[in-house]
N, CA, C and O atoms as CSV, one atom per row, in Angstrom:
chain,resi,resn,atom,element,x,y,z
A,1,UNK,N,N,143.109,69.854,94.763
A,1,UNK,CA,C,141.894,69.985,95.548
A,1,UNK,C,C,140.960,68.807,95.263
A,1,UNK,O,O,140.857,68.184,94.206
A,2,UNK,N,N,140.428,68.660,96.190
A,2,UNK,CA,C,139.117,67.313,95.501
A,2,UNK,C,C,137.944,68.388,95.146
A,2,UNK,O,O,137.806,69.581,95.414
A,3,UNK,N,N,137.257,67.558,94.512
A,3,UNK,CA,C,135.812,68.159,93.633
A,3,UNK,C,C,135.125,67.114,94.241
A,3,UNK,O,O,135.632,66.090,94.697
A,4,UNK,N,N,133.984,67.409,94.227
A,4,UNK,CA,C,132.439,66.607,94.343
A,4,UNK,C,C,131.862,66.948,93.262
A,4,UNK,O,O,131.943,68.025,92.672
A,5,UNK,N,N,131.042,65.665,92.891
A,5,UNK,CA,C,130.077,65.928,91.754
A,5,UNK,C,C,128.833,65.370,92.133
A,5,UNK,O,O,129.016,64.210,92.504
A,6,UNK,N,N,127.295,65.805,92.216
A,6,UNK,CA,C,126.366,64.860,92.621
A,6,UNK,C,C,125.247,64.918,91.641
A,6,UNK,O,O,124.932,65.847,90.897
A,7,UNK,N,N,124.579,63.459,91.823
A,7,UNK,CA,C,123.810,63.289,90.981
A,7,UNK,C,C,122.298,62.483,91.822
A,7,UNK,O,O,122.432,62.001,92.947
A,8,UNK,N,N,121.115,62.450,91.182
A,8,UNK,CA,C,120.113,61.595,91.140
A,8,UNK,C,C,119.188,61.868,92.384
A,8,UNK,O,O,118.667,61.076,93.169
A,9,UNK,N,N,119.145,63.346,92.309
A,9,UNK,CA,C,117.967,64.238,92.987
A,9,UNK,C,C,116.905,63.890,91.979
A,9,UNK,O,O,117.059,63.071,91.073
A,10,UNK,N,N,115.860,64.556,92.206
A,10,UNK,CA,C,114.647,64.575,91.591
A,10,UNK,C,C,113.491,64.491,91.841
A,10,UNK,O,O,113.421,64.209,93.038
A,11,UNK,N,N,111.941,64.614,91.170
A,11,UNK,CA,C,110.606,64.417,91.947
A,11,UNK,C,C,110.791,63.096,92.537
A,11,UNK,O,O,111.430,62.182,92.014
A,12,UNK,N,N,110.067,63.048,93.890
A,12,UNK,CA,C,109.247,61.914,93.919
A,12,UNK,C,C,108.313,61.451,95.093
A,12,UNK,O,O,108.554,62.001,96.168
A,13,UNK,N,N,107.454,60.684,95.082
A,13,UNK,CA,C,106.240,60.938,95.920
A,13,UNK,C,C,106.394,60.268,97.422
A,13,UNK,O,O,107.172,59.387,97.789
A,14,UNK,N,N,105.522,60.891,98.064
A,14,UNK,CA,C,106.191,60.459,99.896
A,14,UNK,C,C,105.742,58.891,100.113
A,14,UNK,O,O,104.696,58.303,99.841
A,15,UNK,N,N,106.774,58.532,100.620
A,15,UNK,CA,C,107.098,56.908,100.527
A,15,UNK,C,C,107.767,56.180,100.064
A,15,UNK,O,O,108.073,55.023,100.355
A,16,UNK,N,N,108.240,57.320,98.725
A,16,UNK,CA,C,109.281,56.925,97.948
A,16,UNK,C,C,110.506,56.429,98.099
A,16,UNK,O,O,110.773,55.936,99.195
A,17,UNK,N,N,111.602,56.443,96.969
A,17,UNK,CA,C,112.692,56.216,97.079
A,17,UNK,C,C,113.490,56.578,96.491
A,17,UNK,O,O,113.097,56.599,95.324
A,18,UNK,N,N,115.312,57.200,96.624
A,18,UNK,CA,C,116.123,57.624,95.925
A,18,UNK,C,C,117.296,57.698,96.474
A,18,UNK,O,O,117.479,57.777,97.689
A,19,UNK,N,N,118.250,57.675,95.539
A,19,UNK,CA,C,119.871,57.191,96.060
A,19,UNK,C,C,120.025,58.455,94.828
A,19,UNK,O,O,119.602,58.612,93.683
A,20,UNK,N,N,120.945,59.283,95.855
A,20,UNK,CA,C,122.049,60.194,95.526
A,20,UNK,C,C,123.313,59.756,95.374
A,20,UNK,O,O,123.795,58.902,96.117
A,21,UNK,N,N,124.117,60.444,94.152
A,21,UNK,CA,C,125.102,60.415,94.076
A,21,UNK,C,C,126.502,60.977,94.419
A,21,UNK,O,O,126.788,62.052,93.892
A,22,UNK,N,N,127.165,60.553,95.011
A,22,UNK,CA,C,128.731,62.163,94.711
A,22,UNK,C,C,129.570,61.358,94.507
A,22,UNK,O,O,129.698,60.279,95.085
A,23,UNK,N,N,130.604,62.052,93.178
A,23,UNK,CA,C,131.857,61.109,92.840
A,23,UNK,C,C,132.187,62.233,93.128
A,23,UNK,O,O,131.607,63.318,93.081
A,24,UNK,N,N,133.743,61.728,93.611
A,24,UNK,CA,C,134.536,62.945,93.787
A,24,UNK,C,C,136.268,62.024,93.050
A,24,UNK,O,O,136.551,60.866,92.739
A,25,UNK,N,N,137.107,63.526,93.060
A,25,UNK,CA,C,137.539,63.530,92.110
A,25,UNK,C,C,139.339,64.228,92.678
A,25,UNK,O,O,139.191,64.921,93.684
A,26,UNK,N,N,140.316,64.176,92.380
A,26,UNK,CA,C,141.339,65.070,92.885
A,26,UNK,C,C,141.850,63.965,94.099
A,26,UNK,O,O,143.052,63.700,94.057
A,27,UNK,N,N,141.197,63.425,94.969
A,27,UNK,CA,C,142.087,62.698,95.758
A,27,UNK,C,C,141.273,61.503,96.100
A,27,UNK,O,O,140.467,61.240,95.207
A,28,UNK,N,N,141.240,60.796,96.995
A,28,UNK,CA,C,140.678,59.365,97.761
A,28,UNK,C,C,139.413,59.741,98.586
A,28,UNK,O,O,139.572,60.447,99.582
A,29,UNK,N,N,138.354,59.381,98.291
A,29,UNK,CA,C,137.424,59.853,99.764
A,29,UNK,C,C,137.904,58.581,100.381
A,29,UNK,O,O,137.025,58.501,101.240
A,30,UNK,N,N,138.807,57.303,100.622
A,30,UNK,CA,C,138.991,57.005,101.395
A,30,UNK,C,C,139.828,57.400,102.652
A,30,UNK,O,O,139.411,56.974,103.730
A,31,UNK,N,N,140.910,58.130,102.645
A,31,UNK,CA,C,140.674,59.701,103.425
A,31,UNK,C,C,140.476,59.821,104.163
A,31,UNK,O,O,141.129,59.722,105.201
A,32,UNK,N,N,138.972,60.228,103.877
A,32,UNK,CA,C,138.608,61.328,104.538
A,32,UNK,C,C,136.733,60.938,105.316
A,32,UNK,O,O,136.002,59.980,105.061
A,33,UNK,N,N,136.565,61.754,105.975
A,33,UNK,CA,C,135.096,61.638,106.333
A,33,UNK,C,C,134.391,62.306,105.530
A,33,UNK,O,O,134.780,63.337,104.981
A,34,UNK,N,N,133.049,61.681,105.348
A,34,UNK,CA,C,132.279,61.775,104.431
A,34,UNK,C,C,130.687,62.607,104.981
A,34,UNK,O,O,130.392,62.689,106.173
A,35,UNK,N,N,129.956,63.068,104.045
A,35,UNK,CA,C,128.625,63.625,105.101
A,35,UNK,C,C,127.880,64.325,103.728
A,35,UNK,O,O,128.227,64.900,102.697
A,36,UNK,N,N,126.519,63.852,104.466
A,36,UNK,CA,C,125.331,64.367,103.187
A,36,UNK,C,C,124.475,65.335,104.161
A,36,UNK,O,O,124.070,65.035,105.284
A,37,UNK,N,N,124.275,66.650,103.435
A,37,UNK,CA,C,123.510,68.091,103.940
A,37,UNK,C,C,122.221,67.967,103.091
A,37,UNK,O,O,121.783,67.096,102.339
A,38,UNK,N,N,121.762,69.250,103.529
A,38,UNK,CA,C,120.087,69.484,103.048
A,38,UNK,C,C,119.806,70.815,103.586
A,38,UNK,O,O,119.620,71.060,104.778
A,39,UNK,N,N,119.786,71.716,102.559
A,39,UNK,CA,C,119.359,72.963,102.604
A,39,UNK,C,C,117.769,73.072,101.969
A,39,UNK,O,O,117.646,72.906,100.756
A,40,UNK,N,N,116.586,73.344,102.780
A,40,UNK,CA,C,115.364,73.588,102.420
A,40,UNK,C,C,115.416,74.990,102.184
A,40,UNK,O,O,116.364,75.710,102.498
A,41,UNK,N,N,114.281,75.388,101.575
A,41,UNK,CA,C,114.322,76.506,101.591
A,41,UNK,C,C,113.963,77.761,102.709
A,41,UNK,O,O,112.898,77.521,103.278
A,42,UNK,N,N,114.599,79.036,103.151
A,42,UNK,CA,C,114.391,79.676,104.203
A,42,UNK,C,C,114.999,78.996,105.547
A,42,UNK,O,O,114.558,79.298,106.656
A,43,UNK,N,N,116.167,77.946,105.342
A,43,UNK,CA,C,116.298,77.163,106.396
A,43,UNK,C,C,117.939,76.969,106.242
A,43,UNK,O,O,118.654,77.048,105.242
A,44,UNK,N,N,118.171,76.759,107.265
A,44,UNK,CA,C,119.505,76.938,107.714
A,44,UNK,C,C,120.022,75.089,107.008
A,44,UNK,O,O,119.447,74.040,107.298
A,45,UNK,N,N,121.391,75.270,105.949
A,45,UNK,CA,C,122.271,73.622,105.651
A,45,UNK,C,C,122.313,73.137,107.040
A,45,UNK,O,O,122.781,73.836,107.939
A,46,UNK,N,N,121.745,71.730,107.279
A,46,UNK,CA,C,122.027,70.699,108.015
A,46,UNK,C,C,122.536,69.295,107.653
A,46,UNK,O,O,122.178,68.769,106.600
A,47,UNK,N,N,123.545,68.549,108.694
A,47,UNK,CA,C,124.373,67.646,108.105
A,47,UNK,C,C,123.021,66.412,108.634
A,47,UNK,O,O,122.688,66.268,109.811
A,48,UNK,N,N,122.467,65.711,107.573
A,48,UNK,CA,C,122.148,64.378,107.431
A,48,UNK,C,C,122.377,63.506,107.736
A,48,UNK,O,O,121.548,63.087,108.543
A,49,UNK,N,N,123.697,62.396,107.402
A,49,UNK,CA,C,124.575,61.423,107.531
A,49,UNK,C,C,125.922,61.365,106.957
A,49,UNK,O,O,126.524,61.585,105.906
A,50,UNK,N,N,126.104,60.958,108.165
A,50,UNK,CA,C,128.311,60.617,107.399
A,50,UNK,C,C,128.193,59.464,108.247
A,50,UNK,O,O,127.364,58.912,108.971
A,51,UNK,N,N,129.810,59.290,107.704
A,51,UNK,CA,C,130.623,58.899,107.484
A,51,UNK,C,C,131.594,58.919,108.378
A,51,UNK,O,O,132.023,60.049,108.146
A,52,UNK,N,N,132.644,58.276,109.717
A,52,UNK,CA,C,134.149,58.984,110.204
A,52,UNK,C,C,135.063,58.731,108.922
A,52,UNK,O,O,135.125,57.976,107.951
A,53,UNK,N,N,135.764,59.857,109.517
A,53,UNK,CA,C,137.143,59.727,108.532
A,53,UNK,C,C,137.977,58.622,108.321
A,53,UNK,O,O,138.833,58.558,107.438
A,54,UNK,N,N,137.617,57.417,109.459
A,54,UNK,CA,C,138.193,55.869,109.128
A,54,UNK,C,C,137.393,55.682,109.208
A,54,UNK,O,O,137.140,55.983,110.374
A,55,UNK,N,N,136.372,55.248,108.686
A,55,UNK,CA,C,134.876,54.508,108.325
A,55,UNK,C,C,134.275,53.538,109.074
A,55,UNK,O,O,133.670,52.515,108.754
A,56,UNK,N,N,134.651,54.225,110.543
A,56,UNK,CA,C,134.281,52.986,111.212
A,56,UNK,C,C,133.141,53.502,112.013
A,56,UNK,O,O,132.738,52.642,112.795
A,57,UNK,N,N,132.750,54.175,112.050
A,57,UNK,CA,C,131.225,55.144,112.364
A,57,UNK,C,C,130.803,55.718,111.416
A,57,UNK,O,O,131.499,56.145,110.495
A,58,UNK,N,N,129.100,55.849,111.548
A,58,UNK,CA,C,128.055,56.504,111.020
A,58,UNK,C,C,127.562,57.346,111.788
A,58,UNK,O,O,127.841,57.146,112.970
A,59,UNK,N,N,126.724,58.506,111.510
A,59,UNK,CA,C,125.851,59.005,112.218
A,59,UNK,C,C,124.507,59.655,111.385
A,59,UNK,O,O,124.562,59.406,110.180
A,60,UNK,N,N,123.451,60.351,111.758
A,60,UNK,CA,C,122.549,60.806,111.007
A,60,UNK,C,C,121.475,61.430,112.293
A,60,UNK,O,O,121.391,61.037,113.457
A,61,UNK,N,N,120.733,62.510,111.617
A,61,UNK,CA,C,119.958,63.528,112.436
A,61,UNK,C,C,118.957,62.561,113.108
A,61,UNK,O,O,119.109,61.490,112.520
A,62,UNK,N,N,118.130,62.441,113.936
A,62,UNK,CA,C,116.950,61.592,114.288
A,62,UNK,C,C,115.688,61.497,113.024
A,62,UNK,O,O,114.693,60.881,112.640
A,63,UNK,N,N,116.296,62.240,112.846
A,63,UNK,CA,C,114.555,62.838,111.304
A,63,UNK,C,C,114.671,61.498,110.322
A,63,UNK,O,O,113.676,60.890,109.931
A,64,UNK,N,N,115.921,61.163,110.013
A,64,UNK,CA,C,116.032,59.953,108.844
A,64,UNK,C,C,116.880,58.858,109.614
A,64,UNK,O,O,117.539,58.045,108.966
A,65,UNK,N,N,116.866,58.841,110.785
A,65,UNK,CA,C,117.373,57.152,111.003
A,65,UNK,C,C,116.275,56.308,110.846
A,65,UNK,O,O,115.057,56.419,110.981
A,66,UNK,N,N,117.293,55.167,110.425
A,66,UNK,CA,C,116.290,54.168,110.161
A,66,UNK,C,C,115.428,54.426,108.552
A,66,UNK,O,O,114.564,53.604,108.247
A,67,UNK,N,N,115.707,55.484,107.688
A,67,UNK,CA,C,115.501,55.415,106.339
A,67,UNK,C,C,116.557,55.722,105.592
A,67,UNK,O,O,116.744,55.027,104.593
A,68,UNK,N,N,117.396,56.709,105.858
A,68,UNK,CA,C,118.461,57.115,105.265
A,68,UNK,C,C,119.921,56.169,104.766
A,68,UNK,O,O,120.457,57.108,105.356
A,69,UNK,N,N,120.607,55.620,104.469
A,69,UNK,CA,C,121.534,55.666,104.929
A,69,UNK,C,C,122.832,55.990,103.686
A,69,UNK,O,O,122.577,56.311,102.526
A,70,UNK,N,N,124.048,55.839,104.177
A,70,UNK,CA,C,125.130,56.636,103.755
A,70,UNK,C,C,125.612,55.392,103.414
A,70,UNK,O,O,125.297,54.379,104.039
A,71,UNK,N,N,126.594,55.398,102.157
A,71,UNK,CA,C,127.681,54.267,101.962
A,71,UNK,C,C,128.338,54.647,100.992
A,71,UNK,O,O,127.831,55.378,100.141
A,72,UNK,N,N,129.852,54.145,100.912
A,72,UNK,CA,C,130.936,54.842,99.879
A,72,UNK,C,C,131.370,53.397,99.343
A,72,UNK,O,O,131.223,52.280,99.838
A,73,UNK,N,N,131.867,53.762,98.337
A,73,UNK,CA,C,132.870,52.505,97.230
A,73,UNK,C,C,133.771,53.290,96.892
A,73,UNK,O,O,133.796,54.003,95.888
A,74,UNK,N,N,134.485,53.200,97.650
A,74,UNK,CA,C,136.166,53.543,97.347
A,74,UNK,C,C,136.480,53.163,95.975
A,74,UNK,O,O,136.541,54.143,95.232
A,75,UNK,N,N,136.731,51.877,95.326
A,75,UNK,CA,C,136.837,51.621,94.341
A,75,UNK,C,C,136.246,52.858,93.257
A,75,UNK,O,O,137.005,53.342,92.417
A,76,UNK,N,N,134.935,53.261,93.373
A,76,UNK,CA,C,134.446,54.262,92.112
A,76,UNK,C,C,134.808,55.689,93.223
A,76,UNK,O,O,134.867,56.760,92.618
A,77,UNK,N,N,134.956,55.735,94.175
A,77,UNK,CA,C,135.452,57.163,94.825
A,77,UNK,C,C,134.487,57.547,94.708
A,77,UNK,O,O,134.471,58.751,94.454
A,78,UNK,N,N,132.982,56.783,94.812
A,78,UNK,CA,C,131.834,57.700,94.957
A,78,UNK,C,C,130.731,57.178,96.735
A,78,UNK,O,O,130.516,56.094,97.279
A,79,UNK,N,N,130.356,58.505,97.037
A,79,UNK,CA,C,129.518,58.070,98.227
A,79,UNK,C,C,127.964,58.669,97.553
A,79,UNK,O,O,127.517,59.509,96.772
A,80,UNK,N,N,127.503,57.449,98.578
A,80,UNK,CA,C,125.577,57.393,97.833
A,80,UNK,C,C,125.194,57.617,99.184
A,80,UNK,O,O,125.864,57.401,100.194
A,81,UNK,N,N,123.380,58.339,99.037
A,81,UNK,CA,C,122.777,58.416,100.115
A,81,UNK,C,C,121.882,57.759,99.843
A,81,UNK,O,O,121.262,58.287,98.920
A,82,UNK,N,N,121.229,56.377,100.318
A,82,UNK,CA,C,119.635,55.909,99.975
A,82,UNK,C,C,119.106,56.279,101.162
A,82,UNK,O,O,119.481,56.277,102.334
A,83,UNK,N,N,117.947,56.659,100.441
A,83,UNK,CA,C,117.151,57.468,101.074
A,83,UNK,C,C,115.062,56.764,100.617
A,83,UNK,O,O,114.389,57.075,99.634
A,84,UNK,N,N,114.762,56.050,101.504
A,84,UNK,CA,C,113.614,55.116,101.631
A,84,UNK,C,C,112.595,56.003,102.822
A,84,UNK,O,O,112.818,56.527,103.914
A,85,UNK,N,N,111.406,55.839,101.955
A,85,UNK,CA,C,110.096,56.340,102.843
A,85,UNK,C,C,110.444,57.420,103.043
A,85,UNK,O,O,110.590,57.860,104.183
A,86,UNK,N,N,110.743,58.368,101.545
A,86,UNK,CA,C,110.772,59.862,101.682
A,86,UNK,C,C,109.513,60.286,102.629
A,86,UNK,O,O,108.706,59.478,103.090
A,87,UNK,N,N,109.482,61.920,102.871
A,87,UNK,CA,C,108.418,62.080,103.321
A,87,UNK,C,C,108.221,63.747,102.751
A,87,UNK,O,O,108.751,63.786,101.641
A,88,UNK,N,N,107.703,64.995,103.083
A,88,UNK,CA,C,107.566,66.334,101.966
A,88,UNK,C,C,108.392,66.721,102.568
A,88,UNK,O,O,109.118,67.479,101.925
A,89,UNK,N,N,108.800,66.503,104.013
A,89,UNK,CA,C,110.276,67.120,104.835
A,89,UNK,C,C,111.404,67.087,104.383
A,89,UNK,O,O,112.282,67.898,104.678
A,90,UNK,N,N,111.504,66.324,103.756
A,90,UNK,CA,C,112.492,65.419,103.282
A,90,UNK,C,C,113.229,66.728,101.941
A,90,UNK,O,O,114.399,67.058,101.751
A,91,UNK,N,N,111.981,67.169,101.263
A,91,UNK,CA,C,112.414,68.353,100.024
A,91,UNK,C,C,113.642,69.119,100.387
A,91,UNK,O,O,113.446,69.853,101.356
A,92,UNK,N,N,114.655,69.159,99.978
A,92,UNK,CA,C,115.655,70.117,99.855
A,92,UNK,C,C,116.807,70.030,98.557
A,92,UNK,O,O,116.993,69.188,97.679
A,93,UNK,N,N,117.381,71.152,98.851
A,93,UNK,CA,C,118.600,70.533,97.708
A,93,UNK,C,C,119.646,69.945,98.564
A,93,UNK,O,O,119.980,70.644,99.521
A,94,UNK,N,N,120.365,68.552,98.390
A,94,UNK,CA,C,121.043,67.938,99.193
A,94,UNK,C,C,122.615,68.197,98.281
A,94,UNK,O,O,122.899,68.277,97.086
A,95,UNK,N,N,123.414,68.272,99.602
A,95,UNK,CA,C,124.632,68.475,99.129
A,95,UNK,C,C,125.776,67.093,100.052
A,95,UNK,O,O,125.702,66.656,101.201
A,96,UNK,N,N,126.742,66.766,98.908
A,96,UNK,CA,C,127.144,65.862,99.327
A,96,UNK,C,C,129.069,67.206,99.858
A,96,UNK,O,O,129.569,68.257,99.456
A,97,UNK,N,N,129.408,65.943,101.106
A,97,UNK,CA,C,130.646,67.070,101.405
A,97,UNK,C,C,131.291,66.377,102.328
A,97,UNK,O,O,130.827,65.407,102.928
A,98,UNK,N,N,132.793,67.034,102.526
A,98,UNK,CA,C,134.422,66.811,102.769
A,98,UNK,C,C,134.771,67.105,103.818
A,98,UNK,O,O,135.492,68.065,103.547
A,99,UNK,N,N,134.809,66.978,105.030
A,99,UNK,CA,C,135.897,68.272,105.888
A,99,UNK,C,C,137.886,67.761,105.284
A,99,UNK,O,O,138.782,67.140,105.857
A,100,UNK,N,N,137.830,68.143,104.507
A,100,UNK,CA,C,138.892,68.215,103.601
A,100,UNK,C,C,140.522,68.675,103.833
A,100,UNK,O,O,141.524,68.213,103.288
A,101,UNK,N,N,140.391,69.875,104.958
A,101,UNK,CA,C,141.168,70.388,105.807
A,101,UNK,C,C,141.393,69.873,106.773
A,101,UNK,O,O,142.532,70.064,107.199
A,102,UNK,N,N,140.576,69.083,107.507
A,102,UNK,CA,C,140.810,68.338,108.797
A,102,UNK,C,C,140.347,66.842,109.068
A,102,UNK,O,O,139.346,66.151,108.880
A,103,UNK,N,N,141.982,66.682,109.765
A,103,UNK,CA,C,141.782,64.984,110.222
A,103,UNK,C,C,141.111,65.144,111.648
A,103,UNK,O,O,141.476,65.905,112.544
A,104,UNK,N,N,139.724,63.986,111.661
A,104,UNK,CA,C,139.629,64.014,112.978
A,104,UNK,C,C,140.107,62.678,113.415
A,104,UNK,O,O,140.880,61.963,112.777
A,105,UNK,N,N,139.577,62.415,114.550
A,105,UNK,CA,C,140.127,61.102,115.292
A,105,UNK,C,C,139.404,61.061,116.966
A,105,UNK,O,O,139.279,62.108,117.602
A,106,UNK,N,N,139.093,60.094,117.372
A,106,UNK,CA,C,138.668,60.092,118.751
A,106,UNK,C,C,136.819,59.814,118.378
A,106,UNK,O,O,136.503,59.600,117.208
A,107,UNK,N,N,136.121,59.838,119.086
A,107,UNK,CA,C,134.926,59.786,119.351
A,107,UNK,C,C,133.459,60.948,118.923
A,107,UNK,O,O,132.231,60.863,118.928
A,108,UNK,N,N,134.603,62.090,118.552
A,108,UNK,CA,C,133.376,63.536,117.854
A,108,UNK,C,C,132.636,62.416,116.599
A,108,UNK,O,O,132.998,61.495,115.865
A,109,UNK,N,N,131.161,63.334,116.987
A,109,UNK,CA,C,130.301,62.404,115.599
A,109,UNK,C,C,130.683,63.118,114.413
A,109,UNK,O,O,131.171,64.246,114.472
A,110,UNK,N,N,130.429,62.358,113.085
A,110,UNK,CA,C,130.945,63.180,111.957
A,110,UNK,C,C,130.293,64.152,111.747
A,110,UNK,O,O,130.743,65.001,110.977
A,111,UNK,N,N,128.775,64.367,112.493
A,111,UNK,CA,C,128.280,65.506,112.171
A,111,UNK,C,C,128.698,66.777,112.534
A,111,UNK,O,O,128.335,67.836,112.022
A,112,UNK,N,N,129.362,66.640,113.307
A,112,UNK,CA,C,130.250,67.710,114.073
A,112,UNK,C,C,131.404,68.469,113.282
A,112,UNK,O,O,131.721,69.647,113.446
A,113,UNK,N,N,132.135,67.293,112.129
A,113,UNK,CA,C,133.152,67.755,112.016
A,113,UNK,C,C,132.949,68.968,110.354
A,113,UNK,O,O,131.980,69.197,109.630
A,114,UNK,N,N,133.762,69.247,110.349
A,114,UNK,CA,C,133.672,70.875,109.985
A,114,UNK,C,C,134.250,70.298,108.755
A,114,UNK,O,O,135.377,69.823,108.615
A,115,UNK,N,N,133.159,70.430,107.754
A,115,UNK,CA,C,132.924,70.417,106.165
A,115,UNK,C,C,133.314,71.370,105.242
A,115,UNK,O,O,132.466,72.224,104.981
A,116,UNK,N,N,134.492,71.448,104.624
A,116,UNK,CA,C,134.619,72.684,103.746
A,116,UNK,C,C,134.583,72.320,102.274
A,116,UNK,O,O,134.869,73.250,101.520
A,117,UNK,N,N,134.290,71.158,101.714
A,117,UNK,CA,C,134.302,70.771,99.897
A,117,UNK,C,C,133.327,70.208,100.025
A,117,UNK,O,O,133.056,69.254,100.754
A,118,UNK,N,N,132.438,71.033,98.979
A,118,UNK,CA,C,131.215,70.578,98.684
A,118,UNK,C,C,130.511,70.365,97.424
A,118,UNK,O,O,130.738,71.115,96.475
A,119,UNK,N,N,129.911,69.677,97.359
A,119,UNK,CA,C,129.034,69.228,95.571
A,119,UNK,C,C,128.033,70.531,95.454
A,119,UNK,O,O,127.536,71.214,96.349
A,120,UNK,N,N,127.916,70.627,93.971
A,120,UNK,CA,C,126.802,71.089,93.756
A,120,UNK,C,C,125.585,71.639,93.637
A,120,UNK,O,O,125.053,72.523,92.966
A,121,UNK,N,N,125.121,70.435,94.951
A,121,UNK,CA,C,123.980,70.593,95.072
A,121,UNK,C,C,123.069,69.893,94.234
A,121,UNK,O,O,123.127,70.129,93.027
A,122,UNK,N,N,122.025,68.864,94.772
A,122,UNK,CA,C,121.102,68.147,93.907
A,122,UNK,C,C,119.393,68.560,94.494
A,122,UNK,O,O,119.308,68.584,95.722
A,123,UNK,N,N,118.360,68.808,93.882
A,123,UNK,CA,C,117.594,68.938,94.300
A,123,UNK,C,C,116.421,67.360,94.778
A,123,UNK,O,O,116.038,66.405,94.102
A,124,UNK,N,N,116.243,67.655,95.864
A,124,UNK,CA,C,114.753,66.043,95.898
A,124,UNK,C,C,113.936,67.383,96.396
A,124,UNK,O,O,114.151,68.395,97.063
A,125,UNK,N,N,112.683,66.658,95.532
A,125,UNK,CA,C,110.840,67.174,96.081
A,125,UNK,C,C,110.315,66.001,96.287
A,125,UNK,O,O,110.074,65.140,95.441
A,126,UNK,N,N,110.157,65.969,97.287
A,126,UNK,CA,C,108.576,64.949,97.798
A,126,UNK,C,C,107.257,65.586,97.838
A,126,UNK,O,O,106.788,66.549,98.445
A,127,UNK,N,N,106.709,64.539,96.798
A,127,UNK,CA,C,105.411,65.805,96.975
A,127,UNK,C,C,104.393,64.590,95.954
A,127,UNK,O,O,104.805,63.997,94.957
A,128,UNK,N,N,103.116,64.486,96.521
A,128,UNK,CA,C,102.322,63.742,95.765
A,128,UNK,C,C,101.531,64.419,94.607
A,128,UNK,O,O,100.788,63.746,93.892
């Protein structure tokens, strides 16, 4: 099975800045498609930014384009989210994740595709 592991949530104030971690572990995230979530609280997990499963697309919600972005190093088998000009919206616990079970292919955005291995969970607060 692959594992996710994530790291380098934490406080920090709106405007800020922070890069999340996920190494993963058990197979290649080169693979596979890649994608960073965010569960606030009282609020339904939403997918952030990925990755396609051949890395030749990105995508991300309208809320963080243009601050967010996603990138993997195969070499360390880890994918990072930097994440610039937080804002208090921004607060959730972010989870990094796999659709692990399925190859896609064709034109679906990665946000679409159906995530079943997931990290942890890291917490960010924005908050002055």
């Amino acid at each position: 099975q692959l594992y996710l592991v994530e790291s380098g949530g934490g406080l920090v104030q709106p405007g800020g800045s922070l890069r999340l971690s996920c190494t993963a572990s058990g197979y290649p995230l080169e693979h596979y498609g890649i994608g960073w979530f965010r569960q606030a609280p009282g609020k339904e997990r939403e997918g952030v930014s990925c990755i396609s499963n051949d890395g030749g697309s990105t995508d991300s919600i309208d809320s963080v384009k243009g601050r967010f972005t996603i990138t993997v190093d195969n070499a360390k088998n880890t994918m990072y989210l930097q994440m610039n000009n937080l804002k208090p919206e921004d607060s959730a616990v972010y989870y990094c994740g796999v659709p692990f079970s399925t190859y896609y292919s064709g034109t679906l955005s990665c946000l679409r595709y159906k995530y079943d291995t997931w990290g942890q969970g890291t917490q960010v607060t924005v908050s002055s």
